[in-house]
Every structure is written in structure tokens, then in C-alpha cells.
KOLGU-585706 format. One record per residue (C-alpha): chain; x negated, y, z; residue in one letter. Coordinates in nm, 4 decimals. Each point is the difference from the previous one (the first is absolute). Example, Ala and Ser with C-alpha at 12.3 -4.5 7.8 and 13.67 -1.06 7.14 Angstrom:
KOLGU-585706
REC unit        u        v        w code
REC    A  -1.2300  -0.4500   0.7800    a
REC    A  -0.1370   0.3440  -0.0660    s
***
This chain:
KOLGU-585706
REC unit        u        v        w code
REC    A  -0.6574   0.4796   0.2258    x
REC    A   0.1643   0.3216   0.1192    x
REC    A  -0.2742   0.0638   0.2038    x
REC    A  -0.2326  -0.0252  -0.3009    x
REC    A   0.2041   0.1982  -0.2231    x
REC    A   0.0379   0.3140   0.2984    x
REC    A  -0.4142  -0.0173   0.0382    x
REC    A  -0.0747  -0.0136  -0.3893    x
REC    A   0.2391   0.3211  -0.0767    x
REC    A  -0.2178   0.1765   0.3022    x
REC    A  -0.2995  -0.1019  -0.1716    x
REC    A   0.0824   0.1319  -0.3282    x
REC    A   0.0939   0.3220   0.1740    x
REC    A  -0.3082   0.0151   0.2381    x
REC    A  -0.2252  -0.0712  -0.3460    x
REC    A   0.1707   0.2867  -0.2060    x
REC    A   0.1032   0.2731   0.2898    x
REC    A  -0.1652   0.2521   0.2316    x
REC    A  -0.0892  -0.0616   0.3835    x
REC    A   0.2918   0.2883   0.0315    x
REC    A   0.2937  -0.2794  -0.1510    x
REC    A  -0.1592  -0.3066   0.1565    x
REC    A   0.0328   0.1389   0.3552    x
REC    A   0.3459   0.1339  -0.1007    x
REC    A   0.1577  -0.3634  -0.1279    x
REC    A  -0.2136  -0.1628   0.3361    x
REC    A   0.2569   0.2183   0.2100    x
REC    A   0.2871  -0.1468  -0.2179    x
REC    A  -0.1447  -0.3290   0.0746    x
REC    A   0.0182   0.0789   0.4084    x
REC    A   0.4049   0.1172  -0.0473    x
REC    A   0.0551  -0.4133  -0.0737    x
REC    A   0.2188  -0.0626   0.2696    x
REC    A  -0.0868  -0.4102   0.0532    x
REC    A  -0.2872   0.0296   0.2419    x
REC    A  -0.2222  -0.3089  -0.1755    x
REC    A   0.0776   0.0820  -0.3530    x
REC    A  -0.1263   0.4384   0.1179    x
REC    A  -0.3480  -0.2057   0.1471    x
REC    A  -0.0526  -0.2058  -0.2885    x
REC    A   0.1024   0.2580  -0.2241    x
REC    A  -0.2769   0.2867   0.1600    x
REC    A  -0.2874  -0.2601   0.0423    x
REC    A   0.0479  -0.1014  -0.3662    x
REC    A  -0.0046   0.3170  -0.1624    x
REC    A  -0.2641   0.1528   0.2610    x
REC    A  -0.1964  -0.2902  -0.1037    x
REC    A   0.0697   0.0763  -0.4070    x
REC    A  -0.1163   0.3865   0.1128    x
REC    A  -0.2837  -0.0771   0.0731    x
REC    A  -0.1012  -0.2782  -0.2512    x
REC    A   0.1299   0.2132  -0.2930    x
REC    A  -0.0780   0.3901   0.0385    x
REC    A  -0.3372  -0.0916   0.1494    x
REC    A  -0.0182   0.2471   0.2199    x
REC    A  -0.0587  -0.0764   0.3754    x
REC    A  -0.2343   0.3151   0.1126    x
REC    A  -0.0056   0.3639  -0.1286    x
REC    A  -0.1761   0.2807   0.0568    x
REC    A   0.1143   0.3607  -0.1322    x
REC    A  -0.0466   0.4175  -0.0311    x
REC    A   0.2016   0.1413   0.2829    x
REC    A   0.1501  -0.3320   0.1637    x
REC    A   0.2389  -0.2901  -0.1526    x
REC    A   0.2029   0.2741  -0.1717    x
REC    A  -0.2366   0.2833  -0.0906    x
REC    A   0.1625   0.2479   0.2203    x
REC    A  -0.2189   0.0435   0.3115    x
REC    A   0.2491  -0.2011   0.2379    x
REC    A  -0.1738  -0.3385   0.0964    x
REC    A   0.1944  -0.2817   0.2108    x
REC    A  -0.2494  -0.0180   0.3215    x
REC    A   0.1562  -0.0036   0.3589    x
REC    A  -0.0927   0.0328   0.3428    x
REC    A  -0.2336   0.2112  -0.0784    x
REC    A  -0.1760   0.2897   0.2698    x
REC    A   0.2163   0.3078   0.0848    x
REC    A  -0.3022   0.1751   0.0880    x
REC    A  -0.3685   0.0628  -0.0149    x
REC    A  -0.2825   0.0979   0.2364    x
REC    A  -0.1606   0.3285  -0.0826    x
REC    A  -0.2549  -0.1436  -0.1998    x
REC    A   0.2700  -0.2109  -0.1851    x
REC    A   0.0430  -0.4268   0.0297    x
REC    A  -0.2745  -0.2305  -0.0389    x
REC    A  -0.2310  -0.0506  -0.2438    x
REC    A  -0.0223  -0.3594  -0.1098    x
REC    A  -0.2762   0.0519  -0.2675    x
REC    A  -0.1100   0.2166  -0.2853    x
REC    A  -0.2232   0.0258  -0.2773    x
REC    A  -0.2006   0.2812  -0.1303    x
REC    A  -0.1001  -0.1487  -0.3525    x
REC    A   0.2749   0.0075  -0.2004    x
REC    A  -0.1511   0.3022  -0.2181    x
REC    A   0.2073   0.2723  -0.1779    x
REC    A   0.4083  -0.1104  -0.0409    x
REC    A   0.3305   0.1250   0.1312    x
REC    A   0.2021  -0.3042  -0.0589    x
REC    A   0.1652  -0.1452   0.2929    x
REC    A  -0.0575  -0.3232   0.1099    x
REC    A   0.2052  -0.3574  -0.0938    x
REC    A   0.0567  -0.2133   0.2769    x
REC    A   0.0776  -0.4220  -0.0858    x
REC    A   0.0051  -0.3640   0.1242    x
REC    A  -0.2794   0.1420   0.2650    x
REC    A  -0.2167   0.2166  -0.2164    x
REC    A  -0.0388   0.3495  -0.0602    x
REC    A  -0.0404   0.1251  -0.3502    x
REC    A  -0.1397   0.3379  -0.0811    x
REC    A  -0.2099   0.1829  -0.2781    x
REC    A  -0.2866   0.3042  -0.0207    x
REC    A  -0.3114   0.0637  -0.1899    x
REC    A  -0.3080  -0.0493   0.2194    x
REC    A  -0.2540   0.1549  -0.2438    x
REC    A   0.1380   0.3529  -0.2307    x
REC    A  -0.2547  -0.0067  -0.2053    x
REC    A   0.0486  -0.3515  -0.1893    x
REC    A   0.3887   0.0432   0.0323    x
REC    A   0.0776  -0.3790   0.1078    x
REC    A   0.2939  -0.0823   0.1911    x
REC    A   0.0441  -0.2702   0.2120    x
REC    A   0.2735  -0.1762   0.1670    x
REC    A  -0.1072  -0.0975   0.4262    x
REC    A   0.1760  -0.2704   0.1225    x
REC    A  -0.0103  -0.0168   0.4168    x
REC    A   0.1748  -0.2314   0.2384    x
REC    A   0.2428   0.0761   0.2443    x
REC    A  -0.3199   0.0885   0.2623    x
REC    A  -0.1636   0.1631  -0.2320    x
REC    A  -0.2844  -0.2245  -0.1645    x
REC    A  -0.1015   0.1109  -0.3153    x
REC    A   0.0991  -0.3321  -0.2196    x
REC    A  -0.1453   0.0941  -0.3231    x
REC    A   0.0564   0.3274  -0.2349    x
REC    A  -0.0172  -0.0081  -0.3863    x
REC    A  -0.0848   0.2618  -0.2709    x
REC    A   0.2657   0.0289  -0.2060    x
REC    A  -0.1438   0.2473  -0.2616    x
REC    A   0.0052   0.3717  -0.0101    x
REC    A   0.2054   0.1942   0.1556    x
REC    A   0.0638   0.3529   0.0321    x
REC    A  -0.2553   0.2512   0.0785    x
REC    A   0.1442   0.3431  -0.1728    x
REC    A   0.1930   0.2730   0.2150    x
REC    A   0.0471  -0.1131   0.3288    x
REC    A  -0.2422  -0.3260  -0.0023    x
REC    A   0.1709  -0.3246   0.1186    x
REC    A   0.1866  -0.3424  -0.0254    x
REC    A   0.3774   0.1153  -0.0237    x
REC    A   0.1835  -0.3291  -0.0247    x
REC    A   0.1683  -0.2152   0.2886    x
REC    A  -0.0469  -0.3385  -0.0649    x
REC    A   0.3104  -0.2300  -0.0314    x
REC    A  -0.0116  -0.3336   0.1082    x
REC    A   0.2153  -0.2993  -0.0681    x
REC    A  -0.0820  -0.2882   0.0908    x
REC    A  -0.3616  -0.1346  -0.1126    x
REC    A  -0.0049   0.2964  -0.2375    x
REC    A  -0.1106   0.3838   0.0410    x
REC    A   0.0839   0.2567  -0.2197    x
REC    A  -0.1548   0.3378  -0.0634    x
REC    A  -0.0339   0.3037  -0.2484    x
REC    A  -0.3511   0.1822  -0.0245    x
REC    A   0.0144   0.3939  -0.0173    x
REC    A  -0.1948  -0.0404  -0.3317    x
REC    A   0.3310  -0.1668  -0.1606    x
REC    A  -0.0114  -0.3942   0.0867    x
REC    A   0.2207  -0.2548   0.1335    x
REC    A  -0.1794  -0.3100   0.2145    x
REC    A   0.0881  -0.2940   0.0964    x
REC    A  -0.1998  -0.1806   0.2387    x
REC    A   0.0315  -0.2812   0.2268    x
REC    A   0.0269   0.0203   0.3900    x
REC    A  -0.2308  -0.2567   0.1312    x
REC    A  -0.3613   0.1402  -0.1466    x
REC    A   0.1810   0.2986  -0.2135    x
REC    A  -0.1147  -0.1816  -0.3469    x
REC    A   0.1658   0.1716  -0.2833    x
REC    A   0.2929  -0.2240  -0.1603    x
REC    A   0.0595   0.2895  -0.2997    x
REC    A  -0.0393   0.3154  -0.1126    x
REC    A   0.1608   0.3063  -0.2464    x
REC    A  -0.0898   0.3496  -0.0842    x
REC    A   0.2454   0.2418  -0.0201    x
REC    A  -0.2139   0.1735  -0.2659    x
REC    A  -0.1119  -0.3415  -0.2244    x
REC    A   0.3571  -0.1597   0.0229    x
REC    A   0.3022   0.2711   0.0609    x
REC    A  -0.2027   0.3325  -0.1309    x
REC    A   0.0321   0.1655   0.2450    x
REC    A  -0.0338   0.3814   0.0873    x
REC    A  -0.2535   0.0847   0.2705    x
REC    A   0.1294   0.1951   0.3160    x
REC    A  -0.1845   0.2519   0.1381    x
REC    A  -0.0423  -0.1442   0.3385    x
REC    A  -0.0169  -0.3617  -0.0705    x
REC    A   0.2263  -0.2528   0.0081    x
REC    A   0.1329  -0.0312   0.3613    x
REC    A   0.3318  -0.2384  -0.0091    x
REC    A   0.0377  -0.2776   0.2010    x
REC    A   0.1278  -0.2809  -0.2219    x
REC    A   0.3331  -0.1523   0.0575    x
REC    A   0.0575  -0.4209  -0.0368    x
REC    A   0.3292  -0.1306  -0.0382    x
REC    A   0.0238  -0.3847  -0.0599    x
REC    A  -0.2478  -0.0906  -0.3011    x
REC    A   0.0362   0.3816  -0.1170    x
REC    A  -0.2522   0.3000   0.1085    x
REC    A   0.0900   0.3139  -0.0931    x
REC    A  -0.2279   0.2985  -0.0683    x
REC    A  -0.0248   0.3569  -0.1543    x
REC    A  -0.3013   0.0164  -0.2726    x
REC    A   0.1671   0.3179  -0.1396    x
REC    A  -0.0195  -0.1194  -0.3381    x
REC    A   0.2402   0.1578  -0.3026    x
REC    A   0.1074  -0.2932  -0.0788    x
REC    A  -0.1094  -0.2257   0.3304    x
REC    A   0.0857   0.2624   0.2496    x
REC    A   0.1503  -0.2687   0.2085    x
REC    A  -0.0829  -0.3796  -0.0332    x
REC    A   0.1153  -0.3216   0.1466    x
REC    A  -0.3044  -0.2526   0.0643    x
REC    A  -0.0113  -0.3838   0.0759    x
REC    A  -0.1499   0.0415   0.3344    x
REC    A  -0.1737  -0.3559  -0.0168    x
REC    A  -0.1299   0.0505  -0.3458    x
REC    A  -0.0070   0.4002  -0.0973    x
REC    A   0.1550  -0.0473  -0.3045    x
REC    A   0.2759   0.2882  -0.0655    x
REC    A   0.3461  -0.1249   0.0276    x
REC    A   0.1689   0.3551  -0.0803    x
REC    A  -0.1020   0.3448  -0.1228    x
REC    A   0.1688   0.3057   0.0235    x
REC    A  -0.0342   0.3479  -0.1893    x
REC    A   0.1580   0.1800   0.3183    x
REC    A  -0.0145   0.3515  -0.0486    x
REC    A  -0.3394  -0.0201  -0.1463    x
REC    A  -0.1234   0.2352   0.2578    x
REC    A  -0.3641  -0.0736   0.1629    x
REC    A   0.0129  -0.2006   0.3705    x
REC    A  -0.0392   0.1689   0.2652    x
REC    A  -0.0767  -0.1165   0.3848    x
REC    A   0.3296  -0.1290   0.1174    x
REC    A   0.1125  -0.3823   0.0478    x
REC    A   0.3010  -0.1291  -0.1594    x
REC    A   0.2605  -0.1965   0.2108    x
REC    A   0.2525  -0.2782  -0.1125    x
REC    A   0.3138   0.0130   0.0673    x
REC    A   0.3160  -0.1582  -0.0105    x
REC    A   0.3112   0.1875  -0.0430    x
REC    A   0.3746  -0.1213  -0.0583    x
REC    A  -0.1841  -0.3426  -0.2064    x
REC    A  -0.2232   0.2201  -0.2419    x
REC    A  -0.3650  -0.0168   0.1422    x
REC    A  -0.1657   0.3556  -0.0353    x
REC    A  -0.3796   0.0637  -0.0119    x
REC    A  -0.0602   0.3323   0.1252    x
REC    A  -0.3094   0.2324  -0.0524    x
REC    A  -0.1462   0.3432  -0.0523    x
REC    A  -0.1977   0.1450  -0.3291    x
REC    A  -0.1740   0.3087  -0.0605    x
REC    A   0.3381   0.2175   0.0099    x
REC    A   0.2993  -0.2343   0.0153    x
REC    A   0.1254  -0.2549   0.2170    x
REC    A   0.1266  -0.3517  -0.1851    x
REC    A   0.2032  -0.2481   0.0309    x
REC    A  -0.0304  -0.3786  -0.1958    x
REC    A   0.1811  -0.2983  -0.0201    x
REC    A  -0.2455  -0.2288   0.1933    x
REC    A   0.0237  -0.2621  -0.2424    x
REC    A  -0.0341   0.1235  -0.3513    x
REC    A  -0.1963   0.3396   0.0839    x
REC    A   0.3752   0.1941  -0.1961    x
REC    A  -0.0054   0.3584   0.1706    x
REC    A   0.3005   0.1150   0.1247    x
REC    A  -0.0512   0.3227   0.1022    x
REC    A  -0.2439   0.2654   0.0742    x
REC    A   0.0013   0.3145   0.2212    x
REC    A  -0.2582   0.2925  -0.0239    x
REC    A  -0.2572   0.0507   0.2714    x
REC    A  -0.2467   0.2489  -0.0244    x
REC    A  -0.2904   0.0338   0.2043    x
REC    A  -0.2728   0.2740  -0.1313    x
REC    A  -0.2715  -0.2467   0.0236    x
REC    A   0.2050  -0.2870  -0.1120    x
REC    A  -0.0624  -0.1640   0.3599    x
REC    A   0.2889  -0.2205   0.0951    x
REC    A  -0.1358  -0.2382   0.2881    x
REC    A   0.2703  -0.0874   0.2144    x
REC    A   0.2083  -0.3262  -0.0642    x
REC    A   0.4013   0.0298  -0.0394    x
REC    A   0.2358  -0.1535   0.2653    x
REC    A   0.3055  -0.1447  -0.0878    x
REC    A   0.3014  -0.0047   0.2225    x
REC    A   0.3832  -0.0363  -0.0518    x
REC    A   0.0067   0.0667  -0.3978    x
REC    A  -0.2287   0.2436   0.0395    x
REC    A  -0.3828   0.1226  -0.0474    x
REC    A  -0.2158   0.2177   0.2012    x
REC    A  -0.2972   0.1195  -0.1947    x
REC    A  -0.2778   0.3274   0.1375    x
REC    A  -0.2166   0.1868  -0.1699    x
REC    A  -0.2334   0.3048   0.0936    x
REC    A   0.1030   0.2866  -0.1672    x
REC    A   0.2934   0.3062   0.0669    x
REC    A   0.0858  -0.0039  -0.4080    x
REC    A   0.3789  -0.0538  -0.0760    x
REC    A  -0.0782  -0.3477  -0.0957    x
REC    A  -0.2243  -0.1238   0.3125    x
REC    A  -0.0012  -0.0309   0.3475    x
REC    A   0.1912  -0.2840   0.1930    x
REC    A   0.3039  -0.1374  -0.2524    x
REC    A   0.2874  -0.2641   0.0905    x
REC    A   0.1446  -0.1308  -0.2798    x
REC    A   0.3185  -0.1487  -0.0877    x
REC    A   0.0419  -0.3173  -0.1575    x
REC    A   0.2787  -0.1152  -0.2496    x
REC    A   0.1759  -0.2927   0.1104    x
REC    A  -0.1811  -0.2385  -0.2520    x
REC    A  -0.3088   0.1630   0.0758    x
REC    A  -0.1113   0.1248  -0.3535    x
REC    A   0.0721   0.3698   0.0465    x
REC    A  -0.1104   0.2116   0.2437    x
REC    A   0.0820   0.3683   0.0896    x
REC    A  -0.1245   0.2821   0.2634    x
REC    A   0.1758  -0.0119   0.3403    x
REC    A  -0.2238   0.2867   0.1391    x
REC    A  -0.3421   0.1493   0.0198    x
REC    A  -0.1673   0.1134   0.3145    x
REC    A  -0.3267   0.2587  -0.0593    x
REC    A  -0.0873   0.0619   0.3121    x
REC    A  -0.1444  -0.3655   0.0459    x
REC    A  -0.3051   0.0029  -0.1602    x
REC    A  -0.1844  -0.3643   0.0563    x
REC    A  -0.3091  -0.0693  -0.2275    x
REC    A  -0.0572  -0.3695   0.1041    x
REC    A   0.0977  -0.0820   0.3367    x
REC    A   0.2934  -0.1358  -0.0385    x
REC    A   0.3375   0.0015   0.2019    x
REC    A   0.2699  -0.2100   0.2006    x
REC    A   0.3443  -0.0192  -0.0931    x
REC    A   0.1645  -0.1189   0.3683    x
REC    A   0.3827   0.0500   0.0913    x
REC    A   0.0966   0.2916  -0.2932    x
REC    A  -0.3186   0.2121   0.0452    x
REC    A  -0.3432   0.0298  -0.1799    x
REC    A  -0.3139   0.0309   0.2040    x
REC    A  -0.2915   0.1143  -0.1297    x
REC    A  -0.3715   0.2442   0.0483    x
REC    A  -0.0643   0.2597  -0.1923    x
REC    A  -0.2820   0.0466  -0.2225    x
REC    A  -0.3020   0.1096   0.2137    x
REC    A   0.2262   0.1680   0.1951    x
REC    A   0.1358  -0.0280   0.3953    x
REC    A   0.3398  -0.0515  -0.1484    x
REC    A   0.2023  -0.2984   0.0858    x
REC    A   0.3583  -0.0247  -0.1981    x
REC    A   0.2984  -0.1299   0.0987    x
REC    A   0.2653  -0.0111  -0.3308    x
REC    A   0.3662  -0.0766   0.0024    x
REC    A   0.0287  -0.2651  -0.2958    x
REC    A   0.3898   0.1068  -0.0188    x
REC    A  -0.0794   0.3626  -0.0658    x
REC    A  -0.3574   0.0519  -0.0894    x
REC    A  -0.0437   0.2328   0.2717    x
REC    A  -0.2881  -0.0146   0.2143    x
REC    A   0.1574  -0.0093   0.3864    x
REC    A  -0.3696   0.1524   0.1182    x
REC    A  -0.3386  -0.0269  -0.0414    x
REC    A  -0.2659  -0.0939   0.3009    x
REC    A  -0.3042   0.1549   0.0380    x
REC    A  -0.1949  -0.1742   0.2641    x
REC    A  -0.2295  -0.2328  -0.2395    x
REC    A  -0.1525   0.0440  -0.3410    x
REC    A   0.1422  -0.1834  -0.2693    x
REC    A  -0.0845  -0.3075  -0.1415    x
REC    A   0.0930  -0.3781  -0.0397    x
REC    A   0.2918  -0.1085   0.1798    x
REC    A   0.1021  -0.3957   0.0931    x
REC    A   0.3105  -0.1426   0.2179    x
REC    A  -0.0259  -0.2844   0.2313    x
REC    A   0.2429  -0.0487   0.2707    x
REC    A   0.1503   0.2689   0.0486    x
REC    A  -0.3024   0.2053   0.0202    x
REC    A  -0.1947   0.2180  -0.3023    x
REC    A  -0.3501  -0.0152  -0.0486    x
REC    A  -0.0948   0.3249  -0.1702    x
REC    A  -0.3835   0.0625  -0.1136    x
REC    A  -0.0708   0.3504  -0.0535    x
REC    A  -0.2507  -0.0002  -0.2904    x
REC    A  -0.1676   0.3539   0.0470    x
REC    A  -0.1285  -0.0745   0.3897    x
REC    A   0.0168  -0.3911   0.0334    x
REC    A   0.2373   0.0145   0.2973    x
REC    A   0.2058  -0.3481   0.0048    x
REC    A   0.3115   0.0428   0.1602    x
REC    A   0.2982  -0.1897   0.1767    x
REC    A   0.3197   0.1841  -0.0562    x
REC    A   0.3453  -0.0014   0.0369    x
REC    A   0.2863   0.1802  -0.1690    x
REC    A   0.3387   0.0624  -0.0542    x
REC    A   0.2075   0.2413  -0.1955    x
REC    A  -0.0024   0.2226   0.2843    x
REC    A  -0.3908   0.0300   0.1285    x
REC    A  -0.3283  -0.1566  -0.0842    x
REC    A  -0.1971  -0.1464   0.2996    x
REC    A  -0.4054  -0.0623  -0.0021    x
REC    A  -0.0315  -0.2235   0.2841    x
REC    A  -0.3813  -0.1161  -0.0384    x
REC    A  -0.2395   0.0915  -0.2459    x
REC    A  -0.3934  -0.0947  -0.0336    x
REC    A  -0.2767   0.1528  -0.2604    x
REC    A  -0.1027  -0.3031  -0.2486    x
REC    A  -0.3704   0.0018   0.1154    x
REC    A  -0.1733  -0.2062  -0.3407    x
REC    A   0.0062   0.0997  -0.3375    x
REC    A  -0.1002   0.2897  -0.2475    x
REC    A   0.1887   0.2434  -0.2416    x
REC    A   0.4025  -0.0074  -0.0422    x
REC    A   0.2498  -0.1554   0.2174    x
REC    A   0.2476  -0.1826  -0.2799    x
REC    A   0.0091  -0.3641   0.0413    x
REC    A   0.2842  -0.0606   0.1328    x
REC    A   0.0252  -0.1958   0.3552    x
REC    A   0.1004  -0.3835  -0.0053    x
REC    A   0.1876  -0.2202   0.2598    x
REC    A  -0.0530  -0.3866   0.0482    x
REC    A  -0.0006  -0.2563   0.2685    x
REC    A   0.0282   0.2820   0.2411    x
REC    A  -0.2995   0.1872  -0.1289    x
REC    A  -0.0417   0.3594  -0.1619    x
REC    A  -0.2135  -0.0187  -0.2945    x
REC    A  -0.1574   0.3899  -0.0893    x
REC    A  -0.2117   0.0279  -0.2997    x
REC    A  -0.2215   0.3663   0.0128    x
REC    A  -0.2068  -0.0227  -0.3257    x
REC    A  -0.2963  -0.2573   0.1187    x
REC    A   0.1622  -0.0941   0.3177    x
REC    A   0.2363  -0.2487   0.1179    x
REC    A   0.0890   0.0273   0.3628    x
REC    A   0.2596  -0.2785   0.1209    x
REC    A   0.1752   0.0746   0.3277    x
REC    A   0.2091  -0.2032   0.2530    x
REC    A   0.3965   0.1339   0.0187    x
REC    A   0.1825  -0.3359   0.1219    x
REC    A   0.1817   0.1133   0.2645    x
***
């Protein structure tokens, strides 16, 4: 009966709480010091994991935390002149910068083959690169700068993405048929952004959270399985912008994190309340990197030098819901392409520039900059960067420290048209590198 008692009190908890608490109270589970009672404990409430959040394989923007760092190992220290070995690519993808979503076996990406009658589609490949099926999935966005901006998500059975023109889909895995639908414009009235929609939607349990950039549905809460709206939130009532929101947990209050048109918000997770905001400008209104959380605090960059821009760390309050400006650096101006938070420093390209940064997160202060590659998209896996300079299409291995930046191989991406900004993938040993209607899949197990 005791037994029954522990395991129902984990399942209520594993129904109501976050992935974040439920691998918290399974290390309070391990500290049991009776070696039976800690293995019947852990199998039971591994077991209750998995039967009641659902959620067995996922598939995200910049890695399993949306910061660029992704958990591979062994992985090659080096490459041969003309870079590792091409397992397979594919040259049909059409127009798109959105990276690729690898899960279960299959890789998930979207473009538009055909400009002129604007449909997306969603290509579904397996893991040696058979195309499986691909589905239209309406229009998607063929303004400034043509293409499918989205990365899908995948959990599970389920795929999730957000057309340019202003649309979440969801659509299943095995033959990509849609499950439901919702316009941002039709259902949350939203404002339209000048580049399209571009964020890469963020699942949590049942919940999926997205931007429409609504007045009064500037942030919403959706039943992933069903698309009906669980939450709305006024925000700021600023327009979206390009960024992707993160979820975090911090001291017990879970935070979503995201960027609008000039500010940077944070929401209580489960009710959509906003705690605080912070001003970011941008001229254009372009905020397209995601935030990084780490130790209480958040890293958010920005391209522009104005007094409210550039890279920002911010502090937050011990209950999480204020938030106030630890420092501003303006010399790191980043567009897109991301960064990597590793041991106290920042890493990060420039904008179309040979600049590589290297930022002390305790001071602000950039320790120097590198100017041996263009900038672009940067990734971490095992030890190693993977930096993709977007003007030139030179894919790079390097690696750094907060004394020197080291390129130790590089290759030119040989398929693909017009800008270098999807941003590189790693899986199963494999980079994944997405140039517009190209997907090129190469060999890095060591």
C-alpha cells in the first residue's frame, strides 16, 4: 500500500508538472538509501514518465535546449580538406531556411518547391535519405526574402510547424496528414511582420506556445493535440518578430521567454500573467536569435549599436517575475546566427562580417574578437564548434577558448543557392546543413 501511495503522488506530479520538476524529484527518488526500495522506486516513476507526459521522442530549434549545444559524443576531431563524408543529399527541397528536425529515424524539414503558387510543404526522409512522402501544408511565405522559415518540432507521432504567412500546423509523422490547424490572423488577430513569421514553436507537455503578435493574443497557450487555446496573453502588445521563445524554470516559477518587435518578455508559463518587460530596439524590428538561460540569468542578442540593443544579460529576481539590466555589449552585433554560452563566455559571428566574439558573461566585455572566418551560425558538440559562415558557405570545425580561437578544418558547402542561414544540425553522428534547396548530410562519427 505504501508502494501505491509513493507511485500515485508521482503520478499526480508527473500529470500536472514540467519535464524540468519530474527529472528533479527522479533524482530525489535515487538519494533513497535501501537499494530495492531506490530500483523499484526509479522503474515506477520512469515507467509513470513516460505513460503520463507522453513524450518519448523530440525534436527542436537549436538542440534539446534551444541554445546551439547538442549532447553527441565521439564525434571527429578533424576533417579532410574537402570536409567528412557525404552520406546523402537532396536538391529538391525548394526555397526555405529552416533547419532540419531530426526523430525516431526520420528527418523532418520544410521549403517551397514552386514560388510562384506559394505552397509549402513539409519532406519527410529516413535516416539514408529516402524521400518517405512530403505534404503541402498551405501557403507559405513568398514576400522579402522568399522561403519556409519554421523548424519543425516533433514529439512523438506529432509535428508541429508555423508558416511565414502566419499559421500554426499540426501534422502527423507517419504520412505528414494534418491533425489541426489555426491562423494567427482568423483566430488571435494578429499583426503581420514584415518578414514573415519565422519562430520555431515550442511544446511543453499538452501546451504549445507561440507568438501571433496579437494586442490582445500576443502570446497564446494551445492544446497541442487539439489546437484549441488554453491561454492568451496581451504581452506588451507589440508585433512578433523572428525570435523563439524558451521555457524555463527558475527557483519553482516556470518562465516563458521571448522577443517582440522592441522588448523582450517574460510570462508565467501557465496563465500567460507578464511579469516583466525590458526594451530592445532593433531599427528594423528584427530580433531572431533565441535567449539562453543560465544561473538566474538571460542572455538575449540583437543587431543593432543603439543604447538599447546589442548582446544583453539580464538579471533575474529571485522569484523570477522581475527582471533588470546586468550589462549591454555593442560591439556584438549578431543578426541571426546565434551563439554559445560555454564555461562564463559568449561565442558568437558577426553579422556578415569575419568577426568571431568571445564575451565575458561576468563583465560584458568582449576578451577579443577572431577574424579568420565570416560569421554565421554557430553549434557545440563535444567540445568542438561548428561555425557556418553565411556570406561564403565555408563550414567550419573550430575550437576556442577565452584566450584564442582555432579553425582546424574547414570545407566550402558545395549544394545550394542564395543565403547561408539555416542553421547546422547534429544527430546520430551526422551533420545536417540546410543551404536554401539543398540538404547535404555528412558523416562526423569519429
Amino acid at each position: 500500500m505504501c508502494c501505491l501511495s509513493y507511485f500515485y503522488g508521482y503520478w499526480l506530479l508527473f500529470r500536472n508538472e514540467s519535464t524540468l520538476v519530474v527529472t528533479h524529484s527522479i533524482k530525489l527518488i535515487i538519494q533513497e538509501e535501501q537499494p530495492v526500495k531506490k530500483l523499484i522506486y526509479c522503474v515506477g516513476a520512469l515507467l509513470l514518465l513516460a505513460a503520463f507526459t507522453g513524450i518519448t521522442h523530440q525534436s527542436q530549434w537549436r538542440g534539446p535546449n534551444r541554445d546551439g549545444i547538442y549532447p553527441e559524443t565521439k564525434l571527429l576531431k578533424t576533417w579532410p580538406a574537402e570536409g567528412p563524408k557525404m552520406l546523402w543529399s537532396y536538391e529538391g527541397l525548394g526555397t526555405g531556411q529552416g533547419s532540419v528536425a531530426v526523430s525516431d529515424g526520420k528527418v523532418f524539414v520544410t521549403g517551397i518547391p514552386d514560388t510562384l503558387n506559394s505552397q509549402g510543404f513539409l519532406f519527410a526522409f529516413d535516416a539514408e535519405g529516402k524521400l518517405l512522402w512530403k505534404k503541402n501544408y498551405g501557403k507559405d511565405w513568398t514576400g522579402i526574402f522568399p522561403g519556409a522559415r519554421s523548424t519543425p518540432t516533433v514529439v512523438d507521432d506529432l509535428i508541429y510547424i508555423e508558416s511565414g504567412n502566419g499559421s500554426v500546423h499540426c501534422l502527423k509523422t507517419k504520412d505528414g496528414e494534418q491533425v489541426w490547424s489555426a491562423d494567427f490572423f482568423k483566430y488571435f488577430e494578429a499583426d503581420s511582420v514584415q518578414f514573415g513569421f519565422s519562430e520555431s514553436l515550442l511544446v511543453d507537455g499538452d501546451k504549445l506556445y507561440c507568438t501571433p503578435g496579437g494586442k490582445t493574443n500576443n502570446v497564446v497557450a494551445l492544446n497541442r493535440f487539439t489546437g484549441k487555446k488554453i491561454w492568451a496573453s496581451p504581452g506588451y502588445k507589440e508585433k512578433a518578430t523572428y525570435s523563439s521563445p524558451i521555457l524555463i524554470n527558475h527557483n519553482g516559477t516556470p518562465l516563458l521567454v521571448n522577443l517582440t518587435s522592441s522588448s523582450i518578455i517574460g510570462l508565467n508559463a501557465n496563465t500567460g500573467e507578464m511579469y516583466w518587460r525590458i526594451h530592445q530596439f532593433q531599427d528594423n524590428k528584427i530580433h531572431a536569435n533565441t535567449p539562453v538561460y543560465f544561473d538566474g540569468k538571460l542572455l538575449v542578442s540583437s543587431a543593432s549599436r543603439k543604447d538599447s540593443s546589442g548582446l544583453v544579460m539580464l538579471q533575474l529576481s529571485p522569484n523570477g517575475k522581475k527582471a533588470e539590466i546586468a550589462w549591454r555589449n555593442k560591439e556584438f552585433i549578431n543578426l541571426m546566427g546565434g551563439f554559445i554560452l560555454k564555461d562564463g563566455l559568449v561565442y558568437g559571428g558577426a553579422y556578415l562580417q569575419p568577426k568571431w566574439f568571445c564575451i565575458d558573461t561576468k563583465t560584458g566585455q568582449t576578451k577579443y574578437i577572431a577574424k579568420e572566418l565570416g560569421g554565421g551560425p554557430v553549434i557545440y558538440a563535444d567540445g568542438l564548434f561548428y561555425c557556418y559562415a553565411e556570406k561564403d558557405g565555408e563550414m567550419a570545425l573550430v575550437s576556442a577558448n577565452q584566450e584564442q580561437f582555432t579553425v582546424i578544418s574547414k570545407f566550402k558547402v558545395p549544394l545550394g543557392t542564395a543565403q547561408h542561414w539555416a542553421h547546422p544540425v547534429i544527430a546520430d553522428g551526422k551533420l545536417y546543413i540546410r543551404h536554401n534547396e539543398a540538404l547535404m548530410v555528412y558523416d562526423i562519427k569519429n
